[in-house]
N, C-alpha and C positions, 0 to 999 in steps of 0.2 A: 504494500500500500504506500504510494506518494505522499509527502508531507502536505501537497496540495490536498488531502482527501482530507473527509471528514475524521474525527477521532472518536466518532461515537460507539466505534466498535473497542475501543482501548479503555485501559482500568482510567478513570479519573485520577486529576494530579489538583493535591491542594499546597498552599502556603499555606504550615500552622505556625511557623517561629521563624523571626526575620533578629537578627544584631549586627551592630556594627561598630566600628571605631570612631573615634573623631576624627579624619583626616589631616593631616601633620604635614607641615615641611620638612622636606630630607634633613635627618638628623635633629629637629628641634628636640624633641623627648631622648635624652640622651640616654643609651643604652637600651632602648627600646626596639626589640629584636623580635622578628617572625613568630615565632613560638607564642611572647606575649601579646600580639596583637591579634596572632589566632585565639587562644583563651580566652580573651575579652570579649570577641563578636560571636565565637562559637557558644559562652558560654551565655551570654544575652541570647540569643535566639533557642538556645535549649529551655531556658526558663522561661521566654516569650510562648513556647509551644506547650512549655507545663508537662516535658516528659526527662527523663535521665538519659543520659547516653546511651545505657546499652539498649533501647530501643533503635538505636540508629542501626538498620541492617548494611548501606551502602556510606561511604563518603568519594568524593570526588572535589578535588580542591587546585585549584588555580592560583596561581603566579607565573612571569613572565622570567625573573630576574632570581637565578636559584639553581643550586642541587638537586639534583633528581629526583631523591626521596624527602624533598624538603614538606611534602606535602603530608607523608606519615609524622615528619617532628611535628606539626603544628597538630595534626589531628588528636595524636598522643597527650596535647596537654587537654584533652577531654577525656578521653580515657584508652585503655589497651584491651580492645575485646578479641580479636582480631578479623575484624571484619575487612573485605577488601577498600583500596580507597588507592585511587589512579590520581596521577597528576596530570593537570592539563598546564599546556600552553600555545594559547591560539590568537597571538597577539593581542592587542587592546579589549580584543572582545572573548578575552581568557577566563572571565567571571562569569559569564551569562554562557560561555559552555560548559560551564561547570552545572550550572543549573539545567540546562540543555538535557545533560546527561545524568544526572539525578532524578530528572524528573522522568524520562526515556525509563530509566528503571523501573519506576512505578508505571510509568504505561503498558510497558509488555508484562508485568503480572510478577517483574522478578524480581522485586523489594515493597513492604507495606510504609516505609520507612526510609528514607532518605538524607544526607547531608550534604548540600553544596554549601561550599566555604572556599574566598579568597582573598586573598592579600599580596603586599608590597610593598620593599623595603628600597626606597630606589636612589641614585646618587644626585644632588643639586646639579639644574643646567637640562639641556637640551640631551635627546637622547643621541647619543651616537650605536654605530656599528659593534657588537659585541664580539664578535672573531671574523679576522682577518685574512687567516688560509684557508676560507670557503666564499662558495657565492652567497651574498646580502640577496634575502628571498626579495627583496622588493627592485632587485636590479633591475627587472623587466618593464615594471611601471616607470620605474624614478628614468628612465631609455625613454619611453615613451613620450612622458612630459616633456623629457629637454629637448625632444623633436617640435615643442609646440612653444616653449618658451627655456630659455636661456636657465641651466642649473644654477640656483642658489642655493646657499648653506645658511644656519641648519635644513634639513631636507624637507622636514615634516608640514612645517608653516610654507614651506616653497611651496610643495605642492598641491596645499589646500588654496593657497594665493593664486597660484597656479589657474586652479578650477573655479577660482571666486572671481577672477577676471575675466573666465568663459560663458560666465554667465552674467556678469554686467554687459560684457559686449553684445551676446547673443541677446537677453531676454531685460535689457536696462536696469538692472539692479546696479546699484553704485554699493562703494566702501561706505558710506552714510548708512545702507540697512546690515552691516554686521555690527557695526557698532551698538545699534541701536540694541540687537539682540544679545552681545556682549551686557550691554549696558543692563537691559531687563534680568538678565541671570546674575548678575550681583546682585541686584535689586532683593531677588529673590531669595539672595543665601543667607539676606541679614537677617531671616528668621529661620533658619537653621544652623544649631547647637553645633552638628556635625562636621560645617563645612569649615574645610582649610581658610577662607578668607570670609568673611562677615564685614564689608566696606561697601558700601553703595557708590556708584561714581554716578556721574552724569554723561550724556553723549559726547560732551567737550572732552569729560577726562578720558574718556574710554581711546579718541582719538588724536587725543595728544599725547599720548603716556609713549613710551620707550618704540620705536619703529623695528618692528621685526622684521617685515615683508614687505618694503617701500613702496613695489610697486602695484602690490594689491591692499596700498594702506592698512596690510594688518600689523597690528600695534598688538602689544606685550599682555594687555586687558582683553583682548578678543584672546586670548590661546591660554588651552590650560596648561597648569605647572604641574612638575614633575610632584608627587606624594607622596609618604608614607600610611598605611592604613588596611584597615580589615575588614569583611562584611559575608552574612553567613546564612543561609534561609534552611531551613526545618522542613522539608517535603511530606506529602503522606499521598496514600491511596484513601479512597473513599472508607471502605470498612474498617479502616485504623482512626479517622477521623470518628467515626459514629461508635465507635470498640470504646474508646478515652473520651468520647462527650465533648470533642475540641469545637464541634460548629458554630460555635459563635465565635471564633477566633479564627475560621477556616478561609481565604481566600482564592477560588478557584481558578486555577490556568485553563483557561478556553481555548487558546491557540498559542502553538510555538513552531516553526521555522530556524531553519538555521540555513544557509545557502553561500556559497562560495565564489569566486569568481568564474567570471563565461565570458566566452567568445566579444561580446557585446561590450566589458571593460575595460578592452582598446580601444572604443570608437571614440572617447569622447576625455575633454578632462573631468568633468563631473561624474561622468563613471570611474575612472582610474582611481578615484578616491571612494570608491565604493556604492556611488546611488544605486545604480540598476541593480545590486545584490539586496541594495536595500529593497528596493521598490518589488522586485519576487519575494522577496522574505512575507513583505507586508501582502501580499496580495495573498501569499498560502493561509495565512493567518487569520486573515476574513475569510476566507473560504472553509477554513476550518469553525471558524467559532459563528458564524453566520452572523458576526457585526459589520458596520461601515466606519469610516471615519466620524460620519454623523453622530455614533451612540458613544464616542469614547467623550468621558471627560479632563482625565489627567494623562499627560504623557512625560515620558523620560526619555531622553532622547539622546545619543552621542554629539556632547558639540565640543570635541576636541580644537578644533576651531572656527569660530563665529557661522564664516563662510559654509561649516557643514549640517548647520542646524538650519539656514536657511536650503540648503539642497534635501534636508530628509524633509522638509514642510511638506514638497512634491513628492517622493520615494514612499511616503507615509498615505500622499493620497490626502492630503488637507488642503492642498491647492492644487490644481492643474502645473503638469510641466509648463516653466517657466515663468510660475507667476506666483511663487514662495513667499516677493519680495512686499505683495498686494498683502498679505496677512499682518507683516510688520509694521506696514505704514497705518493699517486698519488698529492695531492692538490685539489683534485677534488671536497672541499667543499667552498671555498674561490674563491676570485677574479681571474677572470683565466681560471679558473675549471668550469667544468660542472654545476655545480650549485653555488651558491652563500649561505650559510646556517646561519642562526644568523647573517645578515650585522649590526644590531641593538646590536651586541657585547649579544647577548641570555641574559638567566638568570643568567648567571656564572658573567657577567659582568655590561649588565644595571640592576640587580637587580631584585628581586622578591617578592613584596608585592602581599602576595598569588592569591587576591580577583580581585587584576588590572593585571596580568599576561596577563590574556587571548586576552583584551582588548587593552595592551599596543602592543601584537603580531599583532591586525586588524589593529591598527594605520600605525604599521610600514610599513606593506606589502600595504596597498592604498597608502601610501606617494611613496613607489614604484614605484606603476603601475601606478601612476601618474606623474613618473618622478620628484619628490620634493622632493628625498631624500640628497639632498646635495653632499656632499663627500664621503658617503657611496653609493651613488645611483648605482645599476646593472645595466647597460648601456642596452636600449633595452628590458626592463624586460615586458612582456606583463600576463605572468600565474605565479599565487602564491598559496603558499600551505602555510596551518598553523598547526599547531600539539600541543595542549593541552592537561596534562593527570595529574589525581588526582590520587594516591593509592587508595584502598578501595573499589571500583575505580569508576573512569570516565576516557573517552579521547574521545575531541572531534575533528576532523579534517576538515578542509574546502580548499576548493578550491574557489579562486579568479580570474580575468579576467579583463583586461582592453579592453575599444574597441568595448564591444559588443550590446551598444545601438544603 
C-alpha cells in the first residue's frame, strides 16, 4: 500500500506524551551533554503520557552530529530494558523521522508503544562539511544552483537566497516579505518558554541586522542559529491508549508522508531546496487523512530560512504556486489570519538543534490541540499540520487531530 493510500486499514497512531528542552546556544549550559538533554525531554514526555519506561516496547532516536550508538546512551538515561532502539540520521529533518518511524511501528501492528526522541549538541557558526575524503551528499544540488547563480559561502543561506530570488523574479515577491515573516516568528517566540531567543524585532530590525546573503537581502534575523536541545513524543496504538485510560490526553496522527527527492528537484531553484518533496508529502497526507488546507488551524513549518517558509505557504497548499507572498502581505499566517504558522516562534526563533527539530514541532502542535499552549495558544485549534524537511533530502509531513477518540 502507497503512502498516498488511505491508512484506514492500519492500527491507529496516537501522541500520548510530548517533552522537551529549552533550546540553548552552543555551549551556553556548560557541561550540558546529550545524555542530559535526552533525560530531560525523555523524561517530560514519559510523565506527560503518565506511563514508566518499561512500557516503551520501540525507541528510535535522532541526531545528526554523533556516534553511532549515541542514541542507546541517551535512551539508557530512561532506563535499560533492552528493547530495540535504531539511530536515525536524515539530515534537518532527522526528528520527524524518528517519529516517522515510531509511529510506522505502531501502524503495522509491531509495537502498542513507542518512543521517538531527538537531540543536538552542535558547535557555534555556520554548518560546515563534516569529512572531507568523501563526496558532500549535497554536491549535486549545491552543482546545480551554481549553474543558476554564482557559489557563495556559507552554503546553506546561498542556497535558500539562491531560491528566494527565483521566486521574486519569477512570481514578484521581494526580500520585504521574508523579513516580514522573519519578523512575525520572533514575534511569536516571545511567548515561548522554550525558544533559544525571546526578542521581538520589527521589519526594520529584521532587515538591517548582520547581511548574510546580500544578494537575496537575507540578513542574520531571517536564518536560524545553530542549537543545543532535546524533544521526545510518547507514541501508542489505539488499544494501549483505551488499556491506561490516556484519551483525554491522546492526540491522533491522521496522516504522515515522508518523500524524498525526484527527478522534478532539478528543475527549478525552489525545488533544489526541497518544495516539490514538500508539496507530494502534503498532498499524500490529505489524501490520507481526508483534510484540506481549509480544516487545518495550527501549522509548524520548516523555516530554516525566511525564504522557505514562504515557498512551503504553496508546497503546503495554502496558497497557489506562486502566490505565498499574497498571504504575508494579507497577515494571513499569524494570529488573526487564516492560519496561525510557527506560534512556537519556528526555527528562525526557538532555534534548531538539527536532531530535536522535528520532535520539538510534535511537542508544540499537541500542546495545541490540547489547549496548553499558554499565551501562544490558537484559540479553538482542533487540526495540525507539521512540515519537516532535510536537503539531500527528506521531508516529512503529518497531520494531527484532537477529538477523535
Amino acid at each position: 500500500m502507497g503512502q498516498e493510500d488511505s491508512l484506514s486499514t492500519m492500527s491507529k497512531v496516537y501522541v500520548i506524551g510530548v517533552g522537551m528542552t529549552k533550546f540553548e546556544k552552543p555551549g551556553r549550559r556548560v557541561g550540558w551533554d546529550y545524555p542530559a538533554m535526552a533525560r530531560e525531554s525523555g523524561t517530560k514526555a514519559l510523565a506527560d503520557a503518565g506511563i514508566a519506561f518499561e512500557a516503551v516496547e520501540q525507541a528510535h532516536v535522532g541526531f545528526m552530529f554523533g556516534e553511532s550508538t549515541s542514541g542507546q546512551r541517551a535512551v539508557y538515561e530512561l532506563g535499560m530494558t533492552g528493547i530495540p532502539i535504531t539511530n536515525v540520521n536524515n539530515n534537518c529533518a532527522t526528528g520527524s523521522t524518528a517519529l516517522y518511524l515510531a509511529a510506522n511501528a505502531i501502524r503495522g501492528g509491531l509495537a502498542d508503544c513507542t518512543l521517538a526522541l531527538g537531540f543536538e549538541k552542535m558547535q557555534p557558526g555556520s554548518l560546515s562539511v563534516t569529512y572531507e575524503d568523501r563526496e558532500w551528499p549535497l554536491k549535486k544540488h549545491v552543482q546545480a544552483l551554481a549553474e543558476i547563480r554564482e557559489f557563495a559561502s556559507p552554503p546553506a543561506p546561498w542556497m535558500y537566497g539562491v531560491a528566494g530570488l527565483e521566486h521574486n523574479e519569477k512570481y514578484g515577491s521581494t526580500p520585504e516579505h521574508f523579513a516580514k515573516i522573519a519578523a512575525k516568528n520572533h514575534r511569536h517566540s516571545a511567548n515561548n518558554p522554550y525558544a533559544q531567543f525571546q526578542d521581538v524585532y520589527s521589519v526594520e530590525d529584521v532587515k538591517h541586522a548582520k547581511m548574510v546573503y546580500a544578494d537575496a537581502g537575507l540578513t542574520r534575523l531571517m536564518c536560524s542559529p545553530t542549537s543545543d536541545g532535546s524533544g521526545a513524543a510518547v507514541l501508542a496504538s489505539e488499544r494501549f491508549v483505551e488499556r491506561n485510560d490516556l484519551g483525554d490526553r491522546a492526540i491522533e496522527i491522521v496522516g504522515q508522508a515522508m518523500v524524498t527527492d525526484m527527478r522534478s528537484t532539478f528543475d527549478s531553484a525552489v525545488n533544489l531546496v526541497g518544495t516539490d518533496m514538500s508539496r507530494k508529502a502534503a498532498e499524500q497526507v490529505y489524501a490520507q487523512s481526508g483534510l484540506t488546507p481549509a480544516d487545518v488551524d495550527v501549522i509548524e513549518l520548516h523555516d530554516c530560512f525566511a525564504p522557505n517558509e514562504l515557498f512551503t505557504y504553496e508546497a503546503l497548499g495554502l496558497a497557489d504556486e506562486g502566490e505565498g507572498h499574497k498571504l504575508v502581505d494579507s497577515d494571513d499566517t499569524t494570529y488573526g489570519g487564516r492560519w496561525v504558522v510557527n506560534p512556537s516562534g519556528g526555527l528562525i526563533s526557538k532555534g534548531h538543534p538539527l536532531g530535536a527539530t522535528g520532535l520539538a514541532q510534535c511537542a508544540e502542535l499537541t500542546w495545541q490541540l490540547r489547549g496548553e499552549a499558554d499565551a501562544r495558544q490558537v484559540a479553538g485549534a482542533t487540526v495540525a499540520l507539521q512540515h519537516n524537511i532535510g536537503l539531500g533530502g527528506a521531508v516529512v509531513v503529518t497531520a494531527y487531530r484532537s477529538g477523535t477518540l
